[in-house]
C-alpha positions, 0 to 999 in steps of 0.5 A: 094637410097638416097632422096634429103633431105638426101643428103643435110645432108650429105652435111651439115655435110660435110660442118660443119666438114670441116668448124671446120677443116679449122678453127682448121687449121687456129688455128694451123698456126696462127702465134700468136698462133704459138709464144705462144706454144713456148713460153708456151714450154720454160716456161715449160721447164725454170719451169722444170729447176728451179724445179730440180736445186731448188727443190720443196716442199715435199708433207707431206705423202713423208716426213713421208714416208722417216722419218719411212723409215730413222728410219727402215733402221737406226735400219737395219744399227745398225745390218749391219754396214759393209753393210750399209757402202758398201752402202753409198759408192755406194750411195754417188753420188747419196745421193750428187745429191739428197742432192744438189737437192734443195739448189743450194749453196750446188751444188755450194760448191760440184762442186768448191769442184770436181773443186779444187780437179780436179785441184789439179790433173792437174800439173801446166802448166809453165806460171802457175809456173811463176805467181806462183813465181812472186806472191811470190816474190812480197808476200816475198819480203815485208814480209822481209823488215816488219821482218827486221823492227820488229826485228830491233824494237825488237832489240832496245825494248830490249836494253832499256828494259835491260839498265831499268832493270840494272838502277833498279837492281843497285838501288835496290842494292844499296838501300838494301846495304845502308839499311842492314848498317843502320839497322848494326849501328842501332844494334851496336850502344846500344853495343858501348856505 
């Protein structure tokens, strides 16, 4: 049997674990305490985020490990190409995936990259086809006009360009005939005396 003293134990151990209960409960409920889990699970989660779209730092022994790992298969690949080749064509999605891990430009480019060619497959729908030939026409139409001015300037450039080179083709020719009949008079003259 129990002796009192016992019993007022048990009752004290009883009231003191119920005790710590209630206030771990009053803990758990507290609505302060309620907003700051969550807030502490979105920040993880965001930290989480960040880490696989930004990447992290590699710890040094990583790096070292892939270098000699990269060195061993680069000799490896040297004896299979073909095998290696099957390999980097399987692996490509994920070597994309890990590449662009840690440089969200990179992710970036790759996925404007799928988009356009994604794009390229889809026909082009028929408001697409109008737009289309309204903005080359409104390319086309002042190109034109600007050509037609070019040649026309073009045009003009040259006629007086070939009207100088006449005037100067005819001087020179008249020059050198009146020279060539100096220089023939200067030689008959010693003979006509």
């Amino acid at each position: 049997m129990s002796t009192p003293e016992q019993i007022q134990r048990d009752i004290e151990g009883t009231r003191s674990a119920l005790s710590n209960d209630v206030d771990l409960l009053a803990e758990k409920v507290s609505p302060s305490r309620v907003v700051g889990r969550r807030v502490e699970r979105v920040k993880s989660g965001a930290s989480s985020m960040r880490e696989r779209i930004m990447g992290t730092l590699p710890d040094p022994s990583d790096v070292k490990n892939r270098v000699s790992g990269t060195a061993g298969s680069v000799a490896d690949s040297a004896s299979s190409a073909a095998d290696s080749a099957k390999d980097a064509v399987t692996a490509a999605p994920r070597a994309v995936r890990q590449q662009t891990q840690g440089n969200p430009l990179g992710a970036g480019l790759v996925a404007f990259g799928v988009g356009l060619v994604l794009s390229s497959l889809i026909p082009a729908s028929e408001p697409e086809k109008q737009l289309a030939a309204k903005a080359e026409e409104m390319a086309v139409e002042p190109l034109q006009e600007k050509a037609k001015e070019v040649a026309g300037q073009l045009q003009e450039s040259a006629r007086d360009s070939a009207e100088q080179l006449k005037e100067t083709a005819s001087s020179a020719a008249t020059s050198t005939m009146e020279h060539a009949q100096s220089a023939a008079q200067d030689v008959q003259a010693p003979f006509q005396q």
